[in-house]
C-alpha positions as CSV (number, residue, x, y, z in Angstrom):
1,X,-11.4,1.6,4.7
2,X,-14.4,3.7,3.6
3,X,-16.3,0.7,2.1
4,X,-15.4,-1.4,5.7
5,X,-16.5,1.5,7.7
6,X,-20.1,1.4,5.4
7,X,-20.5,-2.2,6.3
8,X,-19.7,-1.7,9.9
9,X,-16.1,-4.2,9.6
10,X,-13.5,-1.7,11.0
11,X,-11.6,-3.2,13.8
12,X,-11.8,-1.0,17.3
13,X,-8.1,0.7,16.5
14,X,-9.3,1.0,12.6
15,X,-12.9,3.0,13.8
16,X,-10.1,5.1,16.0
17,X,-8.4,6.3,13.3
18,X,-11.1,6.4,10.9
19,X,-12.6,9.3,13.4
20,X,-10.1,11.5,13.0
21,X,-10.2,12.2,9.3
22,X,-12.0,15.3,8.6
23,X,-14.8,14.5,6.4
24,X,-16.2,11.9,9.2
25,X,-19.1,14.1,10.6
26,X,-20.1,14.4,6.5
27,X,-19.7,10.7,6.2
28,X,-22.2,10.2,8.8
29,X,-24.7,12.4,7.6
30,X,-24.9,11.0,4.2
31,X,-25.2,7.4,5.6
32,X,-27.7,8.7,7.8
33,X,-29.5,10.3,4.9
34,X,-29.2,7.2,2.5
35,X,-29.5,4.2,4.7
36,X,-33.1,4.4,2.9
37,X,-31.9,3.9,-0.2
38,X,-31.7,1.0,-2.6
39,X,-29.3,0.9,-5.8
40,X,-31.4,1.4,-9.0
41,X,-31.9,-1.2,-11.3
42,X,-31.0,-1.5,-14.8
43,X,-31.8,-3.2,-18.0
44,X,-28.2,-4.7,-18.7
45,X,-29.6,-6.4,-22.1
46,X,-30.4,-2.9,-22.9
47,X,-27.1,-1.8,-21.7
48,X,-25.4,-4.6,-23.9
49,X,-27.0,-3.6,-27.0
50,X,-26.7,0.0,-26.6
51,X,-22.7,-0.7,-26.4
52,X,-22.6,-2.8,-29.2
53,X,-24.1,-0.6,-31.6
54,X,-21.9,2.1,-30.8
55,X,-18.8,-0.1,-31.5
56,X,-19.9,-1.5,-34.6
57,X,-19.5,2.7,-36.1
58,X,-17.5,3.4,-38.3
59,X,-14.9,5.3,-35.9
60,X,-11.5,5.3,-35.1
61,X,-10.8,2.7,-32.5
62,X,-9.6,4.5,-29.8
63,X,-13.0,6.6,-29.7
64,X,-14.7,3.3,-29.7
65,X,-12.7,2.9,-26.4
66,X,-13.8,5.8,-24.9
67,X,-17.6,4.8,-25.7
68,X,-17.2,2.0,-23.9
69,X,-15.4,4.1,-20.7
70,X,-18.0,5.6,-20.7
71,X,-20.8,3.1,-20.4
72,X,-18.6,1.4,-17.7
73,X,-18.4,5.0,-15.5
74,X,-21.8,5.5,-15.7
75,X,-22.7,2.0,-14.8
76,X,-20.2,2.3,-11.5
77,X,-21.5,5.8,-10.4
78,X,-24.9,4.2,-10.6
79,X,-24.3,1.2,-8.4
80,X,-22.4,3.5,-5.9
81,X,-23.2,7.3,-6.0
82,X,-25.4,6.4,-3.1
83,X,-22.8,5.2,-1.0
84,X,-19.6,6.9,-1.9
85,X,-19.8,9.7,-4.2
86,X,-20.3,13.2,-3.7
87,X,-18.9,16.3,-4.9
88,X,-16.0,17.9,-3.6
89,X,-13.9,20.4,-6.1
90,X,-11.1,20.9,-3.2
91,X,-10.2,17.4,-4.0
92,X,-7.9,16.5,-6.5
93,X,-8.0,12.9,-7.7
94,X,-5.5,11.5,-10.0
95,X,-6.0,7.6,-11.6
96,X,-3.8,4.9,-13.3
97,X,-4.5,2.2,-15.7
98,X,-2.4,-0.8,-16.0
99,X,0.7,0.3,-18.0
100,X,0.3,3.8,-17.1
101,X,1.5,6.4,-15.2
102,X,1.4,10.0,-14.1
103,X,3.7,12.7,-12.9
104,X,2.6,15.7,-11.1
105,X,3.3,18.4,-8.4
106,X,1.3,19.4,-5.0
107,X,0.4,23.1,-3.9
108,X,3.7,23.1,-2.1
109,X,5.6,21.7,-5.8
110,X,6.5,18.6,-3.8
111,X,6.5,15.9,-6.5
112,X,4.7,12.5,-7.0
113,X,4.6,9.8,-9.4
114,X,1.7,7.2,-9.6
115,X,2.9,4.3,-10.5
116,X,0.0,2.1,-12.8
117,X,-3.4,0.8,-11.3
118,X,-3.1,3.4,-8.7
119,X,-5.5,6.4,-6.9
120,X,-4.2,8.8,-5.5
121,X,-6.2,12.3,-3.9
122,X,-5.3,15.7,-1.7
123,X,-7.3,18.4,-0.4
124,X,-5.9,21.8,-2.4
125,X,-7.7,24.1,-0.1
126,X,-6.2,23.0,3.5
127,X,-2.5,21.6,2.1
128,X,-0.7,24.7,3.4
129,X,-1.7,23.5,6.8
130,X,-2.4,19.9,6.0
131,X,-0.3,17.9,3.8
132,X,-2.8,14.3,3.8
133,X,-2.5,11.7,0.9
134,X,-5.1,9.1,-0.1
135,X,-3.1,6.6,-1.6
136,X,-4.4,3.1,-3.1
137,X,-1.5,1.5,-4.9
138,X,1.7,2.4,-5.9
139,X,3.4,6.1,-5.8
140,X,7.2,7.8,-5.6
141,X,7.0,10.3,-3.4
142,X,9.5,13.7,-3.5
143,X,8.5,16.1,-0.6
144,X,10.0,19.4,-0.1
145,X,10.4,20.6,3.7
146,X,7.6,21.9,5.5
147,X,4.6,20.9,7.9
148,X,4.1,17.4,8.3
149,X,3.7,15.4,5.0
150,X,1.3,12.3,6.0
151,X,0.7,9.5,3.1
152,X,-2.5,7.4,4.6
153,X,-3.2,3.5,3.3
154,X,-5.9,1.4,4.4
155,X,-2.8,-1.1,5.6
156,X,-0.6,1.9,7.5
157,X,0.4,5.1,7.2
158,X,3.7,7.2,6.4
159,X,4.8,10.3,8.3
160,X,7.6,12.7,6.4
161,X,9.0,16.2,7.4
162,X,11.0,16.3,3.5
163,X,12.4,13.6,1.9
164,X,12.6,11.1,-1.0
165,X,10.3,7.6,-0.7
166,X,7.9,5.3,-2.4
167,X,5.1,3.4,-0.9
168,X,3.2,0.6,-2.7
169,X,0.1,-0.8,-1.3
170,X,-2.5,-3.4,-2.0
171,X,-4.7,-5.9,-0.4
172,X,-2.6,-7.0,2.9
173,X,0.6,-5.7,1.6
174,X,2.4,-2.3,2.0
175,X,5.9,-1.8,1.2
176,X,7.7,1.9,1.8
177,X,11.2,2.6,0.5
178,X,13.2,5.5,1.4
179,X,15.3,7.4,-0.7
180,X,16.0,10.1,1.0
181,X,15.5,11.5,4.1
182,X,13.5,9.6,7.0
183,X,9.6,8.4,7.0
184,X,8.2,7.0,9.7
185,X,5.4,4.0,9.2
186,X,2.7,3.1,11.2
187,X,0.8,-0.3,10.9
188,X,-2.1,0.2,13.4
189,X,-3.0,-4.0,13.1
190,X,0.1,-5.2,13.9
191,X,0.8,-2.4,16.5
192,X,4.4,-1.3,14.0
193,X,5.6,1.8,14.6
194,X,9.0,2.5,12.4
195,X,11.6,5.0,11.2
196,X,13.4,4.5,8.6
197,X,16.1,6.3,7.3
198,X,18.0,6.7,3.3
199,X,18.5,2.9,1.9
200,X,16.3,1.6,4.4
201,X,12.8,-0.6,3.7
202,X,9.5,-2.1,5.2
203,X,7.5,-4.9,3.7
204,X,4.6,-5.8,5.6
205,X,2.8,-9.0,3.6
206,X,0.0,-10.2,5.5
207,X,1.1,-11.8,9.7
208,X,4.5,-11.1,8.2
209,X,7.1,-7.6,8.6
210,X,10.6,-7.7,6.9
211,X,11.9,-4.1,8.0
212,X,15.6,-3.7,6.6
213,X,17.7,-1.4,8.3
214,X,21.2,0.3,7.6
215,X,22.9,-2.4,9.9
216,X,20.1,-4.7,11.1
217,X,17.2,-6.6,9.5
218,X,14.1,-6.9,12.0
219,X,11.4,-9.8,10.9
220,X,8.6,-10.8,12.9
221,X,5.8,-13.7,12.0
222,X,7.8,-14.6,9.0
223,X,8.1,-18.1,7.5
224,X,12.0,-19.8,7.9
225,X,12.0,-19.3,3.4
226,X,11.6,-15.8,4.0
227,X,14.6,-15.7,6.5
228,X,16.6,-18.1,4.4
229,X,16.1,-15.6,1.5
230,X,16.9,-13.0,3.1
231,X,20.0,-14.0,4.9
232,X,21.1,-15.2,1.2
233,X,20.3,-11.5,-0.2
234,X,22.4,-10.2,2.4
235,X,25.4,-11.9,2.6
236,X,25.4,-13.2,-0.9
237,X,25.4,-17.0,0.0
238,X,23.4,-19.9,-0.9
239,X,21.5,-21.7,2.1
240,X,21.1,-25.5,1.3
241,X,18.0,-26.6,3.3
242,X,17.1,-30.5,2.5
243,X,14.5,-32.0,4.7
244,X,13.8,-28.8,7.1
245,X,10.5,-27.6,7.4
246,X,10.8,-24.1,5.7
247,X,7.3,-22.7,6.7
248,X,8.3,-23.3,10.3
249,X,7.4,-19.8,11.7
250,X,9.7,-17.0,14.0
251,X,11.0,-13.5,14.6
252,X,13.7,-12.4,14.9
253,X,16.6,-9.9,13.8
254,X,20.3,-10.3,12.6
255,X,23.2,-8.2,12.4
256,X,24.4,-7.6,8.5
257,X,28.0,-7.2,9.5
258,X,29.2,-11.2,10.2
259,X,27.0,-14.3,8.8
260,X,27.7,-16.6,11.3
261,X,26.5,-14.1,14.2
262,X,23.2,-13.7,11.9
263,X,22.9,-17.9,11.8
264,X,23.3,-18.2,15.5
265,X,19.9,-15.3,16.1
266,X,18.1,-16.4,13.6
267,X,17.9,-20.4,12.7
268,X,19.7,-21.8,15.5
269,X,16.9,-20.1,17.3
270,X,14.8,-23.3,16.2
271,X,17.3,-26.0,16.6
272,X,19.0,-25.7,13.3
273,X,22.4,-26.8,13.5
274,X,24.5,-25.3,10.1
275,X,28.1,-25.2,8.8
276,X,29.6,-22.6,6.4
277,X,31.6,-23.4,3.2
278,X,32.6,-20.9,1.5
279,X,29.9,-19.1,0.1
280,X,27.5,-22.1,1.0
281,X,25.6,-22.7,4.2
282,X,24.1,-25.9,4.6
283,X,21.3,-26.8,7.2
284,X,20.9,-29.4,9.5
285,X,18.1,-30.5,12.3
């Protein structure tokens, strides 16, 4: 969101919410102060053969890693310091790699774990009053009770007074799963505002929002395969749909409790005529 705020691509309701973060008056003062500025250049042959050198030492290899870490670091603090770097020591940043992970605990020893590929940061100094995660990515989330515990996305964010949940995020998709507990979501672009409870999911993927309640399934904008799927995840059937146009769009919501009710609110909503066999359901139009 930072980067679409620089470049002036925030939607109205984005530039809203962007506002009210706390660093914003800061923000605008350093892009005040380095609108000016151009991103130095560098010799990249240079750079190149400066790298290679160093790897062809005789060192153990994971050192020779770390050499070349370190050239790429430098090279991205170069190319963005003037944009989105500057020092803070109340924040605490943790990073993943792919296949990694880390475990670790807030001020208030409620417990994360950032799953790999993932960022994740927290200001130390106001958490007693302010409990506000940065997530990019993918994170398990164990809160203990307290003020409000807030986990912000750039595609929604998470609201939780103590409980157990995970929310992965990336690109146009953000998926939250609670554990434990209740969270409430909030996708500004699509206007969303859930709560979900223990056992209970959202998966937002683009236009589309699968939210999967204790009793009820809630989709809206989705394509008649993702419906199919998941009427065949819940009742444990397989849906037989020859010649029917399966990226037909709707939304809608079904009841988990009786298959046939949740056939008649969801495909006969488009004039999908079907008959039940057993454990098969086969579609007709």
């Amino acid at each position: 969101m930072l980067h679409k705020w620089y470049n002036n691509t925030l939607t109205e309701d984005e530039l809203k919410e962007f506002k009210l973060r706390d660093e914003y008056d800061d923000l605008v003062k350093i892009k005040e102060n380095t609108d000016h500025l151009e991103t130095p250049t560098f010799d990249k042959e240079k750079m190149l053969t400066a790298i290679l050198n160093d790897s062809t030492k005789n060192k153990p290899s994971n050192v020779i890693k770390l050499h070349w870490f370190k050239y790429a670091a430098a090279i991205t603090i170069l190319i963005a310091s003037t944009i989105f770097f500057w020092p803070n020591d109340k924040i605490t940043k943790f990073n993943t790699s792919h296949g990694d992970y880390v475990s670790a605990e807030f001020p208030d020893n409620s417990i994360f774990e950032l799953q790999g590929n993932s960022s994740l940061k927290f200001d130390k100094e106001t958490w007693s009053q302010k409990r506000i995660v940065f997530l990019e990515g993918n994170a398990i989330f164990e809160v203990v009770k307290g003020p409000e515990f807030l986990v912000k996305t750039q595609n929604g964010d998470v609201r939780v007074l103590g409980t157990k949940f995970e929310v992965n995020e990336s690109m146009d998709t953000l998926e939250v799963s609670c554990y434990e507990g209740n969270v409430e979501v909030n996708i500004f672009t699509k206007k969303i505002t859930e709560q979900l409870l223990a056992n209970e999911k959202l998966l937002s993927v683009g236009e589309s929002t699968i939210i999967q309640k204790s009793e009820l399934v809630k989709l809206k904008s989705v394509t008649l395969n993702q419906l199919i799927q998941e009427l065949q995840q819940t009742f444990d059937v397989i849906i037989n749909k020859s010649n029917i146009n399966i990226n037909e769009k709707l939304s809608c919501n079904f009841q988990k409790q009786n298959l046939a009710n949740a056939l008649e609110t969801s495909i006969k909503t488009l004039g999908i005529n079907y008959s039940i066999e057993n454990n098969t359901v086969t579609l007709t139009k």
